[in-house]
VMD Tcl script that builds the backbone (N, CA, C; Angstrom):
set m [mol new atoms 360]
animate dup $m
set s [atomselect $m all]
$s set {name element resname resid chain x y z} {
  {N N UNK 1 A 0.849 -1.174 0.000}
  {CA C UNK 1 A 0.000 0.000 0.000}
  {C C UNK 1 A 0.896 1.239 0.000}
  {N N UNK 2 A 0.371 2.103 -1.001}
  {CA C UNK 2 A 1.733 3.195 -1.033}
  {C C UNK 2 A 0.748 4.361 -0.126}
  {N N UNK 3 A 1.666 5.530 0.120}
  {CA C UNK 3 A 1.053 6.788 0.942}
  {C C UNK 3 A -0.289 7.547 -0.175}
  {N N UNK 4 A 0.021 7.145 -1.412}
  {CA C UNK 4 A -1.061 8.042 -1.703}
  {C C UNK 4 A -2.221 7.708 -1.502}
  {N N UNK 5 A -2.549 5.997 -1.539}
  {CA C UNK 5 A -3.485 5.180 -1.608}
  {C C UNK 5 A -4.352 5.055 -0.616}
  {N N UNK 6 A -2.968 5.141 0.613}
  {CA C UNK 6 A -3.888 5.143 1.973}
  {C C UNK 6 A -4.699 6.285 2.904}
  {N N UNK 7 A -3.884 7.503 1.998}
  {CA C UNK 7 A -4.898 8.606 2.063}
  {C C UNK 7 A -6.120 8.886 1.479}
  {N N UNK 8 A -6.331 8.556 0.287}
  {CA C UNK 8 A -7.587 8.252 -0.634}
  {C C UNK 8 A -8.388 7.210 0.405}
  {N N UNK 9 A -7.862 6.259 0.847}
  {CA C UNK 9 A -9.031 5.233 1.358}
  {C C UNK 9 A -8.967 5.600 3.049}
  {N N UNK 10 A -8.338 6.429 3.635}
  {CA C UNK 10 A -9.204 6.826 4.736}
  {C C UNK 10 A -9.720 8.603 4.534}
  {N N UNK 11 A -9.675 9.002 3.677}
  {CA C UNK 11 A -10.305 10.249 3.378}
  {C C UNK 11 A -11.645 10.212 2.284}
  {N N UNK 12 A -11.991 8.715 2.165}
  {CA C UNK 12 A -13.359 8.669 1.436}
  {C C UNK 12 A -13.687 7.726 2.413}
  {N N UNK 13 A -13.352 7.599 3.519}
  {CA C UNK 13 A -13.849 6.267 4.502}
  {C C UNK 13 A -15.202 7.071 5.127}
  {N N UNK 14 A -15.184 8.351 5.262}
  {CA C UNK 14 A -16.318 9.385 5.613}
  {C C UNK 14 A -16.618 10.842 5.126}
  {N N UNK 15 A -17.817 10.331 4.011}
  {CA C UNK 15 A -17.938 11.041 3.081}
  {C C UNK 15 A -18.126 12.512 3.480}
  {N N UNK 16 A -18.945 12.267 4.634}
  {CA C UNK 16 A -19.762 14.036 5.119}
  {C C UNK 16 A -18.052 14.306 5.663}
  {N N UNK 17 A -17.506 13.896 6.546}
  {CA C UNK 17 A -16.280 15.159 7.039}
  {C C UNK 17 A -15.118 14.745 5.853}
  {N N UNK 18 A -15.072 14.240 4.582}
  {CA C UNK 18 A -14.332 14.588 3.659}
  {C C UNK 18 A -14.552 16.318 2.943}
  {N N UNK 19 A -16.257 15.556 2.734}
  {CA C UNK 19 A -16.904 17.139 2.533}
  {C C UNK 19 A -16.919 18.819 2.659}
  {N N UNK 20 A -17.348 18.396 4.011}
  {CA C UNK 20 A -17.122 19.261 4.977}
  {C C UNK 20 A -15.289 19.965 5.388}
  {N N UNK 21 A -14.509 19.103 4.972}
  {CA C UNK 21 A -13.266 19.569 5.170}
  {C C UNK 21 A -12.802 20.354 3.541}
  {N N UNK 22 A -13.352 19.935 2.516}
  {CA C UNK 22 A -13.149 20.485 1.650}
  {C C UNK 22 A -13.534 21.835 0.797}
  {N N UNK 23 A -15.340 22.256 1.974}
  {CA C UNK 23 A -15.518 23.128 1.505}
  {C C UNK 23 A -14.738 24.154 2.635}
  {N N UNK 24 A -14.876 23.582 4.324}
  {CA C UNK 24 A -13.655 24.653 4.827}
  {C C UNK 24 A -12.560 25.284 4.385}
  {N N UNK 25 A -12.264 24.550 3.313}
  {CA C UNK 25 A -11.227 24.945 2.723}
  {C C UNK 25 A -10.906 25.805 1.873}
  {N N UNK 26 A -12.025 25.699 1.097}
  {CA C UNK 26 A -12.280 26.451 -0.373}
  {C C UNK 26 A -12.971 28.138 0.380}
  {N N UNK 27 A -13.771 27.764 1.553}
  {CA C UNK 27 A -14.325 29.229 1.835}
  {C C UNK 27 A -13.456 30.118 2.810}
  {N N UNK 28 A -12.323 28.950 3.253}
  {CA C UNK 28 A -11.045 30.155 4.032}
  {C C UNK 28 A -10.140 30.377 2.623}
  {N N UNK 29 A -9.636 29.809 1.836}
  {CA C UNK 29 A -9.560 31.224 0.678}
  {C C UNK 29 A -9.975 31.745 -0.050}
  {N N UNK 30 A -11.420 31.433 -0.406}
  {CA C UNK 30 A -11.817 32.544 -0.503}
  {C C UNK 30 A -11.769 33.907 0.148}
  {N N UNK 31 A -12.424 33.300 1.284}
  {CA C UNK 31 A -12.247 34.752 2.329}
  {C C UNK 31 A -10.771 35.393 1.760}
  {N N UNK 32 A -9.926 34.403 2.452}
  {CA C UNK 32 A -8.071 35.167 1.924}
  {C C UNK 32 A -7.891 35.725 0.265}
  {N N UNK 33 A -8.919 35.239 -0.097}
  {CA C UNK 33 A -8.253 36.082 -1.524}
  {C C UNK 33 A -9.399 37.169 -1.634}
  {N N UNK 34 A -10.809 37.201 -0.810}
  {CA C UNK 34 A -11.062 38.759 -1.247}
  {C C UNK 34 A -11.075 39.654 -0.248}
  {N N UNK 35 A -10.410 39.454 0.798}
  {CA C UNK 35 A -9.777 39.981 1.681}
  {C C UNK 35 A -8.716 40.771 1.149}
  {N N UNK 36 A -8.086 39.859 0.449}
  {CA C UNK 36 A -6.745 40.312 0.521}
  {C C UNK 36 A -6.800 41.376 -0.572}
  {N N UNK 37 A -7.834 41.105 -2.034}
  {CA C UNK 37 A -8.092 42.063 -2.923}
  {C C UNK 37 A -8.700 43.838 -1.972}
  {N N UNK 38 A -9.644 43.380 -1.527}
  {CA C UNK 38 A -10.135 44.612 -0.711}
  {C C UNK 38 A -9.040 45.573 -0.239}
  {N N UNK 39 A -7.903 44.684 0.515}
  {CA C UNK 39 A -7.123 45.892 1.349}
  {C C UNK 39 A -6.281 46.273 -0.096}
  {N N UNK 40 A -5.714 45.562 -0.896}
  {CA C UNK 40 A -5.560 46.216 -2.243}
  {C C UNK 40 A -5.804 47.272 -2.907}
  {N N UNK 41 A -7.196 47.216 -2.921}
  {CA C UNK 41 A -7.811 48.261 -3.600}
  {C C UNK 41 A -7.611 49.380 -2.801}
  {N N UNK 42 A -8.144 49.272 -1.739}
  {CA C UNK 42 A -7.865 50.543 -0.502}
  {C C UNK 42 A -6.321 51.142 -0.526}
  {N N UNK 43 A -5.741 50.412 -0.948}
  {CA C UNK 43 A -4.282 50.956 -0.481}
  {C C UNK 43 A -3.499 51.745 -1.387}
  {N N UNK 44 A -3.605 50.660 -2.598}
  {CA C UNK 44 A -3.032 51.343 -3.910}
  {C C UNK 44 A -3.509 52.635 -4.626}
  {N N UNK 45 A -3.191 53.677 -4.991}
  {CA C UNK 45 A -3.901 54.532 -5.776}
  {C C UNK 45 A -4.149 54.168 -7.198}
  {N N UNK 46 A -4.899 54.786 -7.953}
  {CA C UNK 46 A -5.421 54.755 -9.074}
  {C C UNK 46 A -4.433 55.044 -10.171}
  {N N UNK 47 A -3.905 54.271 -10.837}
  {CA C UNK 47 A -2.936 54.374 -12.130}
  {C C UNK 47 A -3.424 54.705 -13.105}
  {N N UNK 48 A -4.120 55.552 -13.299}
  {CA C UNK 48 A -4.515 56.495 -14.535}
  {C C UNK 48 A -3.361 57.835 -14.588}
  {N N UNK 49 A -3.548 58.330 -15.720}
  {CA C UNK 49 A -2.655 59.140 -16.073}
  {C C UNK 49 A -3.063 60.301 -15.619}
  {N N UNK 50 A -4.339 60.928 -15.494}
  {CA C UNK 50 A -4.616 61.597 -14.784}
  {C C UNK 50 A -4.968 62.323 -13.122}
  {N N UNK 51 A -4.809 61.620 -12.545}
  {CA C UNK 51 A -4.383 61.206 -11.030}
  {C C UNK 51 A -3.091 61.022 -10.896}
  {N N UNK 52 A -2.397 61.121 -11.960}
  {CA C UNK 52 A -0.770 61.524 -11.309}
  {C C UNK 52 A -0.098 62.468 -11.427}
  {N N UNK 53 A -0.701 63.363 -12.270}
  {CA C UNK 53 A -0.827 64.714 -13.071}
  {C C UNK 53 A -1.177 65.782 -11.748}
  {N N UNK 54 A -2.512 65.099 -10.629}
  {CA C UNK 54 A -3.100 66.022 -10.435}
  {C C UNK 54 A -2.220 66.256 -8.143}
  {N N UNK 55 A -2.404 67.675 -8.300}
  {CA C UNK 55 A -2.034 67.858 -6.838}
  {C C UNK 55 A -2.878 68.958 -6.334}
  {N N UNK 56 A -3.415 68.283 -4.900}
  {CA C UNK 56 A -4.102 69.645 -4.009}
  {C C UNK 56 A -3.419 70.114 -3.194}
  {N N UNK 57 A -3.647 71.458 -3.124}
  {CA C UNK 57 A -3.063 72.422 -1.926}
  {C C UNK 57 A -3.943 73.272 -1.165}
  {N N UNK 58 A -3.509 73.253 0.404}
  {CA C UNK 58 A -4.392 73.318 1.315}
  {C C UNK 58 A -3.675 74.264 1.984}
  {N N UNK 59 A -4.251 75.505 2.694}
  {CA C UNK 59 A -3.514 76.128 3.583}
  {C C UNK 59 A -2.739 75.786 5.168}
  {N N UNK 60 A -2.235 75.341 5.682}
  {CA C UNK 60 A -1.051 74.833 6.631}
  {C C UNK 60 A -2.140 74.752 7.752}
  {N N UNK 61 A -2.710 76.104 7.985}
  {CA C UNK 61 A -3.477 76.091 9.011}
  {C C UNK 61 A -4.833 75.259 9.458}
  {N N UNK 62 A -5.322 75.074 8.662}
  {CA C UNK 62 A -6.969 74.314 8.587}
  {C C UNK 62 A -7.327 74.236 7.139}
  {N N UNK 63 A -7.701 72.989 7.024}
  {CA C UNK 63 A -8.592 72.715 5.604}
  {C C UNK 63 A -9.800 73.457 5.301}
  {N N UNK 64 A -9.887 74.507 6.815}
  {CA C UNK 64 A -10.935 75.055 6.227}
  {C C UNK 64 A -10.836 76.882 5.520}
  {N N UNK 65 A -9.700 77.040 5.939}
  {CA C UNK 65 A -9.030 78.255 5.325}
  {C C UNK 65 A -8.714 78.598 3.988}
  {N N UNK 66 A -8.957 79.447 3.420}
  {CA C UNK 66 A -8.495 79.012 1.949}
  {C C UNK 66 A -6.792 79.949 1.678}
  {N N UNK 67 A -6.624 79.171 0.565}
  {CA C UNK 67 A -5.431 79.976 0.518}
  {C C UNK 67 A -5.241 81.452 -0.291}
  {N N UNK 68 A -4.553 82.510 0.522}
  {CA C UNK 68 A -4.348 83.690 0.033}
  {C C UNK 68 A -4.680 83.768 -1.343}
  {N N UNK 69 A -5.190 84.593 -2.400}
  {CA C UNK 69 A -5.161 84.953 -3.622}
  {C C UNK 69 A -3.539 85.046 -4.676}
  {N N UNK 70 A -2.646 86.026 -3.567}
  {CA C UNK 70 A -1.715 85.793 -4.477}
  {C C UNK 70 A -1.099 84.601 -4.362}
  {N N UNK 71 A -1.365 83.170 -4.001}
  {CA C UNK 71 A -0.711 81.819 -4.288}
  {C C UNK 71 A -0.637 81.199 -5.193}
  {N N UNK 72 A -1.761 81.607 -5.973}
  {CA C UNK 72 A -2.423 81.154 -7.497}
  {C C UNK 72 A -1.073 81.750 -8.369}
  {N N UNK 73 A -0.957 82.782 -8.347}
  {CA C UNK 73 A 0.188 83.250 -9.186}
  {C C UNK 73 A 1.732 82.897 -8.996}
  {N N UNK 74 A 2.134 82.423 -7.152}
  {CA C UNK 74 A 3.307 81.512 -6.977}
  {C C UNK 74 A 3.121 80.237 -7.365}
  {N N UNK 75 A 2.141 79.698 -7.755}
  {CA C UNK 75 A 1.624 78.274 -8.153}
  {C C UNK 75 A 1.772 77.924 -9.092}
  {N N UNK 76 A 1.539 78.988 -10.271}
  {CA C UNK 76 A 1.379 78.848 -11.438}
  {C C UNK 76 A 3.113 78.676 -12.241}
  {N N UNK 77 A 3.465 79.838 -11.108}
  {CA C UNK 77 A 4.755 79.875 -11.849}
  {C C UNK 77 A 5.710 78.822 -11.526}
  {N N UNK 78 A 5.297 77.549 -10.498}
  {CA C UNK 78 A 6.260 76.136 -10.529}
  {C C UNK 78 A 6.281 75.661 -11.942}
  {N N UNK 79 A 7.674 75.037 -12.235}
  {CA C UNK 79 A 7.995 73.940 -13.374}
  {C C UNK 79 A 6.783 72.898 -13.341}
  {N N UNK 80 A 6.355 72.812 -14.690}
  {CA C UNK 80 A 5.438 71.552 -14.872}
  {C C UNK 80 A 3.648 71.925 -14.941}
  {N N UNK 81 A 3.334 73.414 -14.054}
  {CA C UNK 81 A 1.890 73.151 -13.298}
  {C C UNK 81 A 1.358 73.743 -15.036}
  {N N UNK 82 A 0.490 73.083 -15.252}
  {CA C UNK 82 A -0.330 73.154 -16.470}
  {C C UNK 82 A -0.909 74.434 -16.384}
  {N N UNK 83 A -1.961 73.858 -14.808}
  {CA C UNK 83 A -3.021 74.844 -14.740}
  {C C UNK 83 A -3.524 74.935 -13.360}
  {N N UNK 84 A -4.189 76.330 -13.193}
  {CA C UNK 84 A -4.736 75.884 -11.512}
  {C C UNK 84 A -5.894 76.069 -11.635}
  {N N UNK 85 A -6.754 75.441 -10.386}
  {CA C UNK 85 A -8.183 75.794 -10.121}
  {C C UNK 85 A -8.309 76.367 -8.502}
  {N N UNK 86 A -8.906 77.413 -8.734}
  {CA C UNK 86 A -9.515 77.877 -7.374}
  {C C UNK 86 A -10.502 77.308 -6.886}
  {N N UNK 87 A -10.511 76.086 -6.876}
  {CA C UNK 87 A -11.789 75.104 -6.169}
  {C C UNK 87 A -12.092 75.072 -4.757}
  {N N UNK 88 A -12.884 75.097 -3.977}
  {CA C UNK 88 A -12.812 74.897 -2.671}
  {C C UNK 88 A -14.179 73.801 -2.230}
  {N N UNK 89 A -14.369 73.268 -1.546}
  {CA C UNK 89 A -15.540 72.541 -0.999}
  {C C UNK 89 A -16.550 73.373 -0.802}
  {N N UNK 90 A -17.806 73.245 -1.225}
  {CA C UNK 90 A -19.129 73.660 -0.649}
  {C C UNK 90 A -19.501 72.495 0.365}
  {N N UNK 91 A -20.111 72.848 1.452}
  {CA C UNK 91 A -20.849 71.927 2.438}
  {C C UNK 91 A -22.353 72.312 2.276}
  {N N UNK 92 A -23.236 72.590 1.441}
  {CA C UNK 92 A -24.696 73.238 1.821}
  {C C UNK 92 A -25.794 72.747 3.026}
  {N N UNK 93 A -26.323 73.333 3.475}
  {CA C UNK 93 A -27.149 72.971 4.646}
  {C C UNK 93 A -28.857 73.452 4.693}
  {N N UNK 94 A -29.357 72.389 4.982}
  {CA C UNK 94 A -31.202 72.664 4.905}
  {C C UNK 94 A -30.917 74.096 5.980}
  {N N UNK 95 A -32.178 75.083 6.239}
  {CA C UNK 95 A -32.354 75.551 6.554}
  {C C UNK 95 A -32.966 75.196 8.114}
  {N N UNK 96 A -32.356 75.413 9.061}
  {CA C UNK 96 A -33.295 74.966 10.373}
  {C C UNK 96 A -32.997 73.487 10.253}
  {N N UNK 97 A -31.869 72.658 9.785}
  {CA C UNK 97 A -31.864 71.347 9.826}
  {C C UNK 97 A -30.114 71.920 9.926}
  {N N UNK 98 A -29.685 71.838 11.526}
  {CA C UNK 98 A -27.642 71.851 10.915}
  {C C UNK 98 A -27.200 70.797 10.886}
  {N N UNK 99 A -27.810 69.540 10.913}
  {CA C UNK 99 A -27.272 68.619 11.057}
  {C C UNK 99 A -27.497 67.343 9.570}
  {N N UNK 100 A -28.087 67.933 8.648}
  {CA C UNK 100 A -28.554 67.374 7.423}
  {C C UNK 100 A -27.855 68.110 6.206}
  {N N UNK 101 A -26.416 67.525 5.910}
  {CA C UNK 101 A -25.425 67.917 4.705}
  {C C UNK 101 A -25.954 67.936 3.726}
  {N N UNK 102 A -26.698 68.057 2.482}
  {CA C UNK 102 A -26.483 68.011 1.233}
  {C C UNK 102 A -25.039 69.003 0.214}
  {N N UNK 103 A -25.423 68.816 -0.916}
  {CA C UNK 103 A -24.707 69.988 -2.133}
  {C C UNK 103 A -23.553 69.190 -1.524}
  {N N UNK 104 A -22.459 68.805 -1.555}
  {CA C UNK 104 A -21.037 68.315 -1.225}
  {C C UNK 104 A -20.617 69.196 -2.997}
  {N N UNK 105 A -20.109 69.686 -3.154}
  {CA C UNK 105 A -19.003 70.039 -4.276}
  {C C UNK 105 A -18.371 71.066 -4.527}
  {N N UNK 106 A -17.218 71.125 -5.444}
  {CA C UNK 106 A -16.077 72.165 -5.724}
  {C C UNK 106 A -16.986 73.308 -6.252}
  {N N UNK 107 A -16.524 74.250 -5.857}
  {CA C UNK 107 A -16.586 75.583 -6.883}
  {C C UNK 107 A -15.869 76.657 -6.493}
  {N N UNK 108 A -16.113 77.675 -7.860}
  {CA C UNK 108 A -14.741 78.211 -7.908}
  {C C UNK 108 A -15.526 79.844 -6.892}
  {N N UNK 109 A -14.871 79.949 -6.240}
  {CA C UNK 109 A -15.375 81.249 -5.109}
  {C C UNK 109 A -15.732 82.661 -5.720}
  {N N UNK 110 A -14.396 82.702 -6.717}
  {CA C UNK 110 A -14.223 84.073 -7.215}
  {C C UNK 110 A -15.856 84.016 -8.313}
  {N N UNK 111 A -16.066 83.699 -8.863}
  {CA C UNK 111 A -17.158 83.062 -9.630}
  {C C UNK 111 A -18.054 83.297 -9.454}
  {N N UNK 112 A -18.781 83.079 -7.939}
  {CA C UNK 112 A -20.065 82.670 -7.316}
  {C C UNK 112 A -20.710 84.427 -7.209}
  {N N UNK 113 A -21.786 84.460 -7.910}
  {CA C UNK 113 A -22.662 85.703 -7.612}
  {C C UNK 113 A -22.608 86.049 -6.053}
  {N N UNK 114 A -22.658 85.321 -4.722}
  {CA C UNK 114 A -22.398 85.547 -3.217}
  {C C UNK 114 A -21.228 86.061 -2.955}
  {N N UNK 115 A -20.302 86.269 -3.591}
  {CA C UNK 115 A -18.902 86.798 -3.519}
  {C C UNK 115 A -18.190 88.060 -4.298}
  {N N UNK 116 A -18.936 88.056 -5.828}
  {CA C UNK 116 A -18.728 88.947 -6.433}
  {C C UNK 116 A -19.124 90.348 -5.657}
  {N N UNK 117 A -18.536 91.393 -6.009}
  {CA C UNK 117 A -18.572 92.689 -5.393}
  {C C UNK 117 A -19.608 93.401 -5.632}
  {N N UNK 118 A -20.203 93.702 -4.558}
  {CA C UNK 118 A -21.668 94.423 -5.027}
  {C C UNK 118 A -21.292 96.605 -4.522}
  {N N UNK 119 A -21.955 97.252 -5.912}
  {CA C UNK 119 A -21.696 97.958 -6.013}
  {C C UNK 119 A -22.869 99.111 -5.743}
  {N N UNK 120 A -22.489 100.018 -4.627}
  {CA C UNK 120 A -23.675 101.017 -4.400}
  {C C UNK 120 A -23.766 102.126 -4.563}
}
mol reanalyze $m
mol bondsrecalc $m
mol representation Tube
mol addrep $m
């Protein structure tokens, strides 16, 4: 009787915990392989050509500060920068609701009719 033989005939000697050991098996890697994809995805950044192109800048002090006006023009003038945007986050808020976020998006400040200079 050789070793392979005698594993075959006591590992079909009971069919249910042959079974049963084989799908344990198959569903711990699974788990390990989309586990392991998940933290992947999370970790790595996005290899597009455009996401490597791109950089934000934030004022030192708080993300919620914006940065001075004349930075745009020290910005511009680094090696390489294409182009800039004066983007900043909108947070919008219901009225009488402060705790209910909508509107999440960029826009450009200088732009916005609420900012432009009103003249009397």
């Amino acid at each position: 009787m050789s070793i392979a033989s005698f594993i075959a005939k006591n590992a079909l000697r009971n069919k249910r915990r042959a079974t049963l050991s084989i799908l344990s098996v198959a569903v711990s890697l699974f788990l390990l392989v989309t586990l392991q994809v998940v933290l992947r995805e999370m970790t790595v950044p996005p290899e597009d050509i455009g996401s490597a192109l791109r950089v934000i800048v934030r004022s030192k002090i708080s993300i919620a500060n914006l940065l001075p006006a004349r930075q745009r023009q020290i910005i511009e003038r680094i090696p390489g920068v294409e182009a800039v945007s004066p983007f900043s986050w909108f947070g919008g808020k219901f009225k009488g609701d402060e705790e209910m976020m909508f509107a999440q998006f960029a826009v450009d400040r200088s732009r916005c009719p609420s900012s432009a200079p009103t003249s009397t």
